[in-house]
LOKEPA-479011 format. One record per residue: x, y, z negated of N, C-alpha, C in turn; residue in one letter; residue number from 1. Coordinates in nm, 4 decimals, decimal comma. Layout:
// LOKEPA-479011
X|Y|Z|X|Y|Z|X|Y|Z|a|NUM
...
//
This chain:
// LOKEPA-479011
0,0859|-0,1176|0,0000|0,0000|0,0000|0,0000|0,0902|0,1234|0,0000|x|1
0,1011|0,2093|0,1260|0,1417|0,3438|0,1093|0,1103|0,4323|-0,0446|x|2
0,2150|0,5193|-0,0332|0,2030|0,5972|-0,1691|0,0718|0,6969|-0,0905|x|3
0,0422|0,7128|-0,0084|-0,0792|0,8116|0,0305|-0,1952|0,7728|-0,0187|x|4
-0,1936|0,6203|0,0186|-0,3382|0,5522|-0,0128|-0,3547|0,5149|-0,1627|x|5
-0,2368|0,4954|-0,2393|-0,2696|0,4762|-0,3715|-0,2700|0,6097|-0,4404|x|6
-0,1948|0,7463|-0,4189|-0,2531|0,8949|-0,4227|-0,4329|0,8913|-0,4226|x|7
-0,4727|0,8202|-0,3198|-0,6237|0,8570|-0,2326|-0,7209|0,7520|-0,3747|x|8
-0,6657|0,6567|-0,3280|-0,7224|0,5343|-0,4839|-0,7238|0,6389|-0,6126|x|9
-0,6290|0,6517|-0,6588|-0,5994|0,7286|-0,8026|-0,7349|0,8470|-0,7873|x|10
-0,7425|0,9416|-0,6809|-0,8331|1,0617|-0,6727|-0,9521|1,0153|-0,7291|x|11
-0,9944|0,9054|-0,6301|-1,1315|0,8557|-0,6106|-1,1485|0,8187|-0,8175|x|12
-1,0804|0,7107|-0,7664|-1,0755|0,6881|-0,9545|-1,1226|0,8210|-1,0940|x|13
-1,0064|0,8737|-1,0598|-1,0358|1,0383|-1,1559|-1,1974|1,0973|-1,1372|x|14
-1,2209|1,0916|-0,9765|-1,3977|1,1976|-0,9473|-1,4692|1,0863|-1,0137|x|15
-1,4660|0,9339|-0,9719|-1,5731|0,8690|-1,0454|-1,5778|0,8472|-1,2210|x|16
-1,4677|0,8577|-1,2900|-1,4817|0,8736|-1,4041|-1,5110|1,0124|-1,4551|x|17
-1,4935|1,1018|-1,4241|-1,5587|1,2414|-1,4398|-1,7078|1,2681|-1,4199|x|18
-1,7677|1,1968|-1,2689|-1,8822|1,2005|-1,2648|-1,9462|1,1474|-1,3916|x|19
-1,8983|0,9883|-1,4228|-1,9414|0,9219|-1,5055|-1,9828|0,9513|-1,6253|x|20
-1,9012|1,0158|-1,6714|-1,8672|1,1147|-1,8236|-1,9612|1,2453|-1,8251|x|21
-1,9889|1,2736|-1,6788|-2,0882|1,4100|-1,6697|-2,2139|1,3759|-1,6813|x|22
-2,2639|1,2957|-1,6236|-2,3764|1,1971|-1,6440|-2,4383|1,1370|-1,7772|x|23
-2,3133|1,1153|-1,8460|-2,3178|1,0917|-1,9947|-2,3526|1,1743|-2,0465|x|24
-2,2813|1,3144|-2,0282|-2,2775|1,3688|-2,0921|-2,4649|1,4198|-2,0979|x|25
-2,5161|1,5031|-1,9264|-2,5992|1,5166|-1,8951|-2,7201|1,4630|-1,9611|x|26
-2,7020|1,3296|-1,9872|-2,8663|1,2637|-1,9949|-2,8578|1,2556|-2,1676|x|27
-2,7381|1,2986|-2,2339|-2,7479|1,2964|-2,3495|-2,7950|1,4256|-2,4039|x|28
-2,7753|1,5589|-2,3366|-2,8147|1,6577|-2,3712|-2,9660|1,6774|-2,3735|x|29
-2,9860|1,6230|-2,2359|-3,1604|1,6316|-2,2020|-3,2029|1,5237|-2,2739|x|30
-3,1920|1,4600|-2,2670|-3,2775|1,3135|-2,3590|-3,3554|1,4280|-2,4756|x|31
-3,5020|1,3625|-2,5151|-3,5202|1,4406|-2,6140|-3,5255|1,3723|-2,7097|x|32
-3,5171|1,4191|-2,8475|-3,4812|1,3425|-2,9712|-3,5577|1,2610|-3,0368|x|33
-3,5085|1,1166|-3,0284|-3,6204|0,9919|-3,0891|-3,6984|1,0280|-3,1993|x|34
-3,7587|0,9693|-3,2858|-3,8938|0,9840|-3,3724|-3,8035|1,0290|-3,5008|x|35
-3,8962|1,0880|-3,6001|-3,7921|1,0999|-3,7637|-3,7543|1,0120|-3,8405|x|36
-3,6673|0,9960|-3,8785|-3,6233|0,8788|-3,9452|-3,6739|0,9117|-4,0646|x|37
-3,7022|0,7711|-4,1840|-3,7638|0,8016|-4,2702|-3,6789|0,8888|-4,3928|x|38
-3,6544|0,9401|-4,3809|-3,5696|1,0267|-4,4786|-3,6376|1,0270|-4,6335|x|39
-3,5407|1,0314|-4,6768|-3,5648|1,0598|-4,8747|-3,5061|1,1728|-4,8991|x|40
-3,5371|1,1605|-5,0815|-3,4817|1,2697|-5,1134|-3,3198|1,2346|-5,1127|x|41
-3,2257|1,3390|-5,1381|-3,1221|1,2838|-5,1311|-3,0645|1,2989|-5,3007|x|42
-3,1684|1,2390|-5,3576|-3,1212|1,2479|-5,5229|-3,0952|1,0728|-5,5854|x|43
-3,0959|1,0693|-5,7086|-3,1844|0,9216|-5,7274|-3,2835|0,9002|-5,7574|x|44
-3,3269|0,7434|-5,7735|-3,4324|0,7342|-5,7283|-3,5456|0,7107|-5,8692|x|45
-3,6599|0,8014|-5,8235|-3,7393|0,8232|-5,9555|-3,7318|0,9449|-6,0133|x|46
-3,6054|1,0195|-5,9478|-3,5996|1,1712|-6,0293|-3,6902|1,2455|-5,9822|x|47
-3,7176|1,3411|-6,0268|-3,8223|1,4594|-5,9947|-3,7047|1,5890|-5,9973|x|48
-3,7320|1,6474|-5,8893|-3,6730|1,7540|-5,8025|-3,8040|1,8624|-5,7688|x|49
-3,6701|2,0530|-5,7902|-3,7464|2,1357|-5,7495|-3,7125|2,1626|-5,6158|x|50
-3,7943|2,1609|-5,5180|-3,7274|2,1918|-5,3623|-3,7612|2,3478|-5,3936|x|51
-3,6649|2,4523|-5,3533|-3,7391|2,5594|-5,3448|-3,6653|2,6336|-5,2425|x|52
-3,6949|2,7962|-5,2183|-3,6474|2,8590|-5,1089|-3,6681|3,0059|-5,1475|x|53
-3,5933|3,1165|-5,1218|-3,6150|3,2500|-5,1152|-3,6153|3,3636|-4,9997|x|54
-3,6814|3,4539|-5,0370|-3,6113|3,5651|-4,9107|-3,4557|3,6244|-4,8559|x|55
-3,4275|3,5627|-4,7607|-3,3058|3,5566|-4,6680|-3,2242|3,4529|-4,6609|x|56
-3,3085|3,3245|-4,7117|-3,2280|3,2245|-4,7178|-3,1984|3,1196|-4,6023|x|57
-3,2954|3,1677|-4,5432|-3,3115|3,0514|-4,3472|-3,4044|2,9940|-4,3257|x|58
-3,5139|2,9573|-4,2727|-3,6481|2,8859|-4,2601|-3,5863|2,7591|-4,2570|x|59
-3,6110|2,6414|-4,2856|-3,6477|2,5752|-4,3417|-3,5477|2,5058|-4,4198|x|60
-3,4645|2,5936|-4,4660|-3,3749|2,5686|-4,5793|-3,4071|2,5014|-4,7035|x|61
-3,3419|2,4198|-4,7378|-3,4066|2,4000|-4,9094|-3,2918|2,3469|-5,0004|x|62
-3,3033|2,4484|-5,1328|-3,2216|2,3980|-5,1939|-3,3322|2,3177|-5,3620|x|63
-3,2461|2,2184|-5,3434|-3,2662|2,1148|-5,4550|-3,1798|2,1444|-5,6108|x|64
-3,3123|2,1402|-5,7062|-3,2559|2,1423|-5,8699|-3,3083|2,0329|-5,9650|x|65
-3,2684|1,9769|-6,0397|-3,3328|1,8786|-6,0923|-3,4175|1,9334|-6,2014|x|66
-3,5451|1,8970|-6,2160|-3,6410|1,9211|-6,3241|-3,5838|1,9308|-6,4675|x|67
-3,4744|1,8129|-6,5170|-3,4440|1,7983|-6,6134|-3,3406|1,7712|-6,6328|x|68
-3,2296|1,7682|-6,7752|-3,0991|1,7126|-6,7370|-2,9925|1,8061|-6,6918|x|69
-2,8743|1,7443|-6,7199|-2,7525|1,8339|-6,6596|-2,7502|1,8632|-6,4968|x|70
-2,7481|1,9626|-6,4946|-2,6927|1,9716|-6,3583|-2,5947|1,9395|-6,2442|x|71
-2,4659|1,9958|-6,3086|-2,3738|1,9724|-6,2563|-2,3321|1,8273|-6,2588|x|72
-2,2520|1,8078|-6,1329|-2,2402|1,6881|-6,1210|-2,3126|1,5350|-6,0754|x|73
-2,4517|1,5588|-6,0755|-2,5819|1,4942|-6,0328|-2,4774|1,4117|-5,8811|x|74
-2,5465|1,3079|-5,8730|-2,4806|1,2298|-5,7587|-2,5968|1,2675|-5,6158|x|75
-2,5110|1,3115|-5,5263|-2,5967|1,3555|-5,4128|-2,5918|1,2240|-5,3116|x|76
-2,7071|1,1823|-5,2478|-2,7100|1,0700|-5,1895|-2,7357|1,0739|-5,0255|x|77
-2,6496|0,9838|-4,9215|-2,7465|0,9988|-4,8181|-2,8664|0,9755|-4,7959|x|78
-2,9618|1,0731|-4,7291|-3,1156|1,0325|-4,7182|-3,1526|0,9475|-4,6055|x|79
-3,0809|0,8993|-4,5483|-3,1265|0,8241|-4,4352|-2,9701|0,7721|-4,4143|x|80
-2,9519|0,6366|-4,3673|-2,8688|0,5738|-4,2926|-2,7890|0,6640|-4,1513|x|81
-2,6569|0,6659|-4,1573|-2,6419|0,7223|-4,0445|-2,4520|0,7391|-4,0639|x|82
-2,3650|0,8335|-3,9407|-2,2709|0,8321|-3,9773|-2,1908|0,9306|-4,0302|x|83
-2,1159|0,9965|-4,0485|-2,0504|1,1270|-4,1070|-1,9669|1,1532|-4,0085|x|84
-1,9845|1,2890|-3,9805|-1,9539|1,3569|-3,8893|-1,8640|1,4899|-3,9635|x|85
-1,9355|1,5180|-4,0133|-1,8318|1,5943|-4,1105|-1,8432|1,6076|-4,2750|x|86
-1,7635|1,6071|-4,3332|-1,6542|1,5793|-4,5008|-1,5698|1,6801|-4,5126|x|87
-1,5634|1,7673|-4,5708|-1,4756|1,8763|-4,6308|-1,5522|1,9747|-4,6365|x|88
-1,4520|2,1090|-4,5954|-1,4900|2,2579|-4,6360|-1,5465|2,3297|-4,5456|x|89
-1,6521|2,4112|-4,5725|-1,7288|2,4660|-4,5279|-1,6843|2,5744|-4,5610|x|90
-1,5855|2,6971|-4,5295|-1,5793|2,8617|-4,5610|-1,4876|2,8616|-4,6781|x|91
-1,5191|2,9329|-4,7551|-1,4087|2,9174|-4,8891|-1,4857|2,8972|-5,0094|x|92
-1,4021|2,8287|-5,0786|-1,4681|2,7603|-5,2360|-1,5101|2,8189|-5,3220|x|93
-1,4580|2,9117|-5,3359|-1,4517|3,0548|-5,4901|-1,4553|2,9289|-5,5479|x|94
-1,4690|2,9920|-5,7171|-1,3963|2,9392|-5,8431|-1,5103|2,9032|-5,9502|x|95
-1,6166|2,8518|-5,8780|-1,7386|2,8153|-5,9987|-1,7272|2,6729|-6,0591|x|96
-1,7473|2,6654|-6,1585|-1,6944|2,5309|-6,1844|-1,8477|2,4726|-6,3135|x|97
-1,8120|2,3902|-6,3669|-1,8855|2,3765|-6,4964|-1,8288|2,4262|-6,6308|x|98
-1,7099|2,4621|-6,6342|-1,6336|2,5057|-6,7085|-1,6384|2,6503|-6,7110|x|99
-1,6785|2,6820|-6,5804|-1,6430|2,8246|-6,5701|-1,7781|2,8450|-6,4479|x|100
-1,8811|2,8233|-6,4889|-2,0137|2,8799|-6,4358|-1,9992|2,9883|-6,3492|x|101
-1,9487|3,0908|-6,3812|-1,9755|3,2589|-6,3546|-1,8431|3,2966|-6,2571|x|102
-1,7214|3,1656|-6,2383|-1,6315|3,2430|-6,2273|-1,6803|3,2937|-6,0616|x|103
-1,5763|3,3465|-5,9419|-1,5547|3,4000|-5,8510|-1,6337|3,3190|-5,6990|x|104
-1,7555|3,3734|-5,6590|-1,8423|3,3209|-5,5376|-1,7776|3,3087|-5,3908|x|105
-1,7612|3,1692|-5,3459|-1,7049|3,1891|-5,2516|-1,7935|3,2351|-5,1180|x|106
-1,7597|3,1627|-5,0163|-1,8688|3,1573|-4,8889|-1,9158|3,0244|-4,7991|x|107
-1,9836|3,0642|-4,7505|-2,0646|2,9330|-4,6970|-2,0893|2,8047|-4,7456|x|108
-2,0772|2,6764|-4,6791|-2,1204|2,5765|-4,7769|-2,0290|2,5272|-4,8579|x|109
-1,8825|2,5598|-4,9006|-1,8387|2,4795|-4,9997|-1,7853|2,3783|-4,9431|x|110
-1,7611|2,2683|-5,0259|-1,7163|2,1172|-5,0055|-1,8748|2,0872|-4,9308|x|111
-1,9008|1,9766|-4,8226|-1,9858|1,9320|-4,7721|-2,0099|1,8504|-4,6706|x|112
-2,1227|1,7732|-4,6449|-2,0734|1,6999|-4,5538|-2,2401|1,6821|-4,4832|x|113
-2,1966|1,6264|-4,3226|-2,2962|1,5952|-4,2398|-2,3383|1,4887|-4,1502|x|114
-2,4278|1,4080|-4,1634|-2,4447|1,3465|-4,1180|-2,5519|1,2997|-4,0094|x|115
-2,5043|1,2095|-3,8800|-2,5488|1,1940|-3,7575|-2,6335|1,0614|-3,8057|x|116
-2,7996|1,0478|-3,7723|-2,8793|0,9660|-3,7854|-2,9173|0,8915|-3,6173|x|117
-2,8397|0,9417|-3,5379|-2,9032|0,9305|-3,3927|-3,0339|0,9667|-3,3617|x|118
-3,0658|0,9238|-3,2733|-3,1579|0,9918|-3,1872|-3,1467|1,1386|-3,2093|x|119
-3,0518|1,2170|-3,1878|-3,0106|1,3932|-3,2180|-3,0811|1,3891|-3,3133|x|120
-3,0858|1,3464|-3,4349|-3,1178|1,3694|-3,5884|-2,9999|1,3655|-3,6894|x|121
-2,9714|1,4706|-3,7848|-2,8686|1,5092|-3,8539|-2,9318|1,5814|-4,0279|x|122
-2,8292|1,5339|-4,1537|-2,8809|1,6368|-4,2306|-2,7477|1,7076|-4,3261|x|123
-2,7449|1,7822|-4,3907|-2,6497|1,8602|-4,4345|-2,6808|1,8504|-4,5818|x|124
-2,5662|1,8775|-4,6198|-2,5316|1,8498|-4,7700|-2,4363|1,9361|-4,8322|x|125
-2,4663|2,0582|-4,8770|-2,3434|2,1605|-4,9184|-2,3814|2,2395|-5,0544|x|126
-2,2356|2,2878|-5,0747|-2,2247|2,3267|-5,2025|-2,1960|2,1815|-5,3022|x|127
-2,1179|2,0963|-5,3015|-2,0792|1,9931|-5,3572|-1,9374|2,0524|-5,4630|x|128
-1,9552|1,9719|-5,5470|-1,8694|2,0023|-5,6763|-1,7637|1,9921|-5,6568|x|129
-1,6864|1,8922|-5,6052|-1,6081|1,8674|-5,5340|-1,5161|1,7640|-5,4038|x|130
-1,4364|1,7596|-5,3301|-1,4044|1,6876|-5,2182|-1,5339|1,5641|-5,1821|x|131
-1,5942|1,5456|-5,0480|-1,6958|1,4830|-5,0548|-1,6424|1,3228|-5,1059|x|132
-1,7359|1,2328|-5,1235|-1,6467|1,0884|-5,1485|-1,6273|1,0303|-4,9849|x|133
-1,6993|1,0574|-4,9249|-1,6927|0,9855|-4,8253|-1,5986|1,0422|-4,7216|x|134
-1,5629|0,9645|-4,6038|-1,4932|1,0556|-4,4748|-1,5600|1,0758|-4,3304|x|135
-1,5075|1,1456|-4,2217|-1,5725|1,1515|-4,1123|-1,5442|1,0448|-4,0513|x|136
-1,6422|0,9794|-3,9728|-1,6535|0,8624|-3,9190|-1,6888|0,7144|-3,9832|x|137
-1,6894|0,7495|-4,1389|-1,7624|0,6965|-4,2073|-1,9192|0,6259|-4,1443|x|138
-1,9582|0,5190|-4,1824|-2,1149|0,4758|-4,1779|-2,1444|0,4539|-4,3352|x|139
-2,2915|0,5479|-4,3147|-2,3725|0,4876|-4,4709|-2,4620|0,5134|-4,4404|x|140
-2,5109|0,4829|-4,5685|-2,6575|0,3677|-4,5773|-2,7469|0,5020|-4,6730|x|141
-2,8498|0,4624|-4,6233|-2,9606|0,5139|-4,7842|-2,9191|0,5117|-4,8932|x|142
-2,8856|0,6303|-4,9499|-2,8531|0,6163|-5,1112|-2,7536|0,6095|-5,1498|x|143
-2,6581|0,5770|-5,0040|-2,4857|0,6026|-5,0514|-2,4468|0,7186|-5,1440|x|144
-2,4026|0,7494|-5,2306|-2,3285|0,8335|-5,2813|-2,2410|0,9319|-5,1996|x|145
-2,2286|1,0632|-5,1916|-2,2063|1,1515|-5,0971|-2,1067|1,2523|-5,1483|x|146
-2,1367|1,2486|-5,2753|-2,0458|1,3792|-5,4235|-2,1268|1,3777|-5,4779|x|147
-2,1219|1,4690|-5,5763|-2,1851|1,5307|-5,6480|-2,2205|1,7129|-5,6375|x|148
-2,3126|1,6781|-5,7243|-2,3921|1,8325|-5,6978|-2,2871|1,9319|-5,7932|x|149
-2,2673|2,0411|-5,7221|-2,2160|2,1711|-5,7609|-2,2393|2,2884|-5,6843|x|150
-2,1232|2,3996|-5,6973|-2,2007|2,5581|-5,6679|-2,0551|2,5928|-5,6258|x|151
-2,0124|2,5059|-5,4925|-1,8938|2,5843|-5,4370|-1,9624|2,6858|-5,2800|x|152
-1,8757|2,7180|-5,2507|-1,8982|2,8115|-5,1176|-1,9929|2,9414|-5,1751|x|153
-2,0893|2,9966|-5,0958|-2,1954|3,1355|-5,1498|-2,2942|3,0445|-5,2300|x|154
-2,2768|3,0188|-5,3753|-2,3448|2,9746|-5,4328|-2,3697|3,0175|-5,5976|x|155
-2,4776|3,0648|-5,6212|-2,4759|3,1895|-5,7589|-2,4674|3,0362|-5,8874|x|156
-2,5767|2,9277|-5,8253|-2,5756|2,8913|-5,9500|-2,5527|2,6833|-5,9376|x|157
-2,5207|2,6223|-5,9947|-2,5182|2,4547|-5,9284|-2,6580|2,3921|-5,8593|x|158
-2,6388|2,3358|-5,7673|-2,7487|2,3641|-5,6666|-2,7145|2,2499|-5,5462|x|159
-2,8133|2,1965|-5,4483|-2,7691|2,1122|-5,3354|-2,8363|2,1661|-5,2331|x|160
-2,7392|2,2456|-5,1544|-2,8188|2,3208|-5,0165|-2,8684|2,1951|-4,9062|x|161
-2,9845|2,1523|-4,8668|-3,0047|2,0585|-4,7514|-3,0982|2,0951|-4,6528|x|162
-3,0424|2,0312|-4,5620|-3,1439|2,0420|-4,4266|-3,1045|1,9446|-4,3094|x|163
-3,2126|1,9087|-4,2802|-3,2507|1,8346|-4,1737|-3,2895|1,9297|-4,0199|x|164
-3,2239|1,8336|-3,9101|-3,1934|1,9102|-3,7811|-3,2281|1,8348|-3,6901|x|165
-3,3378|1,8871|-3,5800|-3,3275|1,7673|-3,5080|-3,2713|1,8718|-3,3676|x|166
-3,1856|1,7791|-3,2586|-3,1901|1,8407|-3,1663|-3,0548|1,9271|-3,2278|x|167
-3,0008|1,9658|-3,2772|-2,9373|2,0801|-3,3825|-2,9577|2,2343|-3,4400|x|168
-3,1116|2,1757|-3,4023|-3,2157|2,2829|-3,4820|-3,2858|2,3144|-3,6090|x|169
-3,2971|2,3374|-3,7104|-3,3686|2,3325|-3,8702|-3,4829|2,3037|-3,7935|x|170
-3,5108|2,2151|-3,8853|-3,6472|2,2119|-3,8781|-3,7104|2,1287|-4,0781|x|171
-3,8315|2,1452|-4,0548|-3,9515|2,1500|-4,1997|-3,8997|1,9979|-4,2393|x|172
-3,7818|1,9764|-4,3565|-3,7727|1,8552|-4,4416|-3,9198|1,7881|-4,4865|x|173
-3,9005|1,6450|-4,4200|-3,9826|1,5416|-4,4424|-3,9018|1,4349|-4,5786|x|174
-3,9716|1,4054|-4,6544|-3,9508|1,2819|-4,7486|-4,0486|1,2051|-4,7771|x|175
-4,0324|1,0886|-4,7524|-4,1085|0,9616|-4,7727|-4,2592|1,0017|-4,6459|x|176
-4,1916|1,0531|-4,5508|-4,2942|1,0924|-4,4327|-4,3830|1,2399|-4,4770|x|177
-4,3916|1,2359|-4,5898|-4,4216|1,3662|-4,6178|-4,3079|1,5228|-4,6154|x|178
-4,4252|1,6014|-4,5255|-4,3775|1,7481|-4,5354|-4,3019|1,8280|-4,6863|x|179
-4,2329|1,8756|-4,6512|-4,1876|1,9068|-4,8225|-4,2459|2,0364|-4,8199|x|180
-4,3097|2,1213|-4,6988|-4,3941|2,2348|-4,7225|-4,2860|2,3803|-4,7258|x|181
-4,1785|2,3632|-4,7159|-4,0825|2,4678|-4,7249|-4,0187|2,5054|-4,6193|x|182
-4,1108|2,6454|-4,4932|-4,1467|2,6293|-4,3370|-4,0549|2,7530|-4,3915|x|183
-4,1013|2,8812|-4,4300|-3,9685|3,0012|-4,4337|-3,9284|3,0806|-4,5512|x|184
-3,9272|3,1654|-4,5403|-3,8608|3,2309|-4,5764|-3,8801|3,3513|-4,6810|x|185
-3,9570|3,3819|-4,6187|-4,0892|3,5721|-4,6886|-4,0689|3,5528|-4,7959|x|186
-4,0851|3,4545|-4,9362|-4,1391|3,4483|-5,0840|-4,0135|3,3605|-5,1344|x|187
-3,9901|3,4039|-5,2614|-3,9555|3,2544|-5,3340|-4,0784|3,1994|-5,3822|x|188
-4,0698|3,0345|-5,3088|-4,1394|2,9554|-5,4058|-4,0647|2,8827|-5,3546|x|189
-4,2044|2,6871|-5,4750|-4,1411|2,5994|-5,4831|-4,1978|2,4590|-5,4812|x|190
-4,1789|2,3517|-5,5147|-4,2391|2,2373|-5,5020|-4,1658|2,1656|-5,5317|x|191
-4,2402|2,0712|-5,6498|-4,1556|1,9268|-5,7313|-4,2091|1,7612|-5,6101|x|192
-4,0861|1,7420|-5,6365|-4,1379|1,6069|-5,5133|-4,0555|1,4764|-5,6421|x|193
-4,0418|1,3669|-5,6126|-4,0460|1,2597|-5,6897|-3,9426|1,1597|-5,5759|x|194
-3,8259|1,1614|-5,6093|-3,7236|1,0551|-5,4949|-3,7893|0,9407|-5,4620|x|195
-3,8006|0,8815|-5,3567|-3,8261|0,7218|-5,3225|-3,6972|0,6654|-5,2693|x|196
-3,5555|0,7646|-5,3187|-3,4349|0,6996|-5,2669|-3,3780|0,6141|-5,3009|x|197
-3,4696|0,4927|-5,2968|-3,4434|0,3496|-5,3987|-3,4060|0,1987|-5,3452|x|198
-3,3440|0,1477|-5,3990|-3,2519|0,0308|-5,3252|-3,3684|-0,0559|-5,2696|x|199
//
């Protein structure tokens, strides 16, 4: 085989794996996103949780507090099976601790992590106490252990910022198929829900 024709081979090769990969890429963008997965809370299971939300916080944001009990430290769980996509830092940490409640507010989410459920379904987990347990590329399950709850990144007080995305859009947190009712933004309020994140 001339070096021309294996030049000509090699080309062909390169356009059809490019097409290939564009195509991929293509029908993955448009595809629209499979059904909701059954998602939980991402606490344990049996606790009672305040979902709540304020003015300027993001439509359908919700951050989670536990009814009762210490705060800090609470074990944050995955709510649905899926893989980790991202584990670490979100912006900068500032210096809040349990030791030191009040000290210095950082920004954004803190230690945190995210995870891919497929069908373009994803949920977020930030403001964690510290380094997540898990890594990226990780697979877990319902109820895996994720960190624990704390108040790193823009966070006044210990707290678990979450949200669910489909498409990589917010959209209104479902648990146990139910709406958690927390659409925007205008008011603080709130709503106690009851985990079914159980083995």
């Amino acid at each position: 085989m001339t070096l021309t024709r294996v030049r000509t081979v090699a080309s062909i090769a390169v356009v059809l794996m490019v097409a290939a990969a564009a195509v991929w890429f293509i029908e993955r963008a448009v595809r629209p996103p499979g059904p909701r997965p059954a998602f939980q809370l991402p606490v344990a299971c049996g606790e009672t949780w305040r979902l709540s939300t304020y003015p300027g916080h993001g439509e359908f944001d919700v951050d989670l507090y536990p009814t009762s009990g210490e705060t800090w430290g609470r074990p944050v769980l995955a709510s649905f099976g899926g893989t980790v996509v991202r584990a670490g830092i979100n912006g900068r940490l500032g210096e809040r601790t349990p030791d030191d409640p009040d000290g210095e507010m950082g920004r954004g989410g803190g230690y945190w992590v995210k995870i891919d459920h497929g069908g373009k379904w994803s949920t977020l987990y930030l403001h964690l106490l510290e380094p997540p347990m898990v890594r990226e590329g990780q697979r877990v399950e319902m109820g895996d252990q994720l960190g624990r709850l704390g108040s790193t990144g823009e966070s006044s007080a210990p707290h678990l910022h979450y949200e669910q995305q489909r498409g990589g859009e917010k959209v209104e947190t479902h648990f146990a198929g139910e709406p958690s009712t927390i659409t925007h933004d205008e008011e603080e309020y709130a709503v106690n829900r009851v985990s079914g994140n159980c083995p």
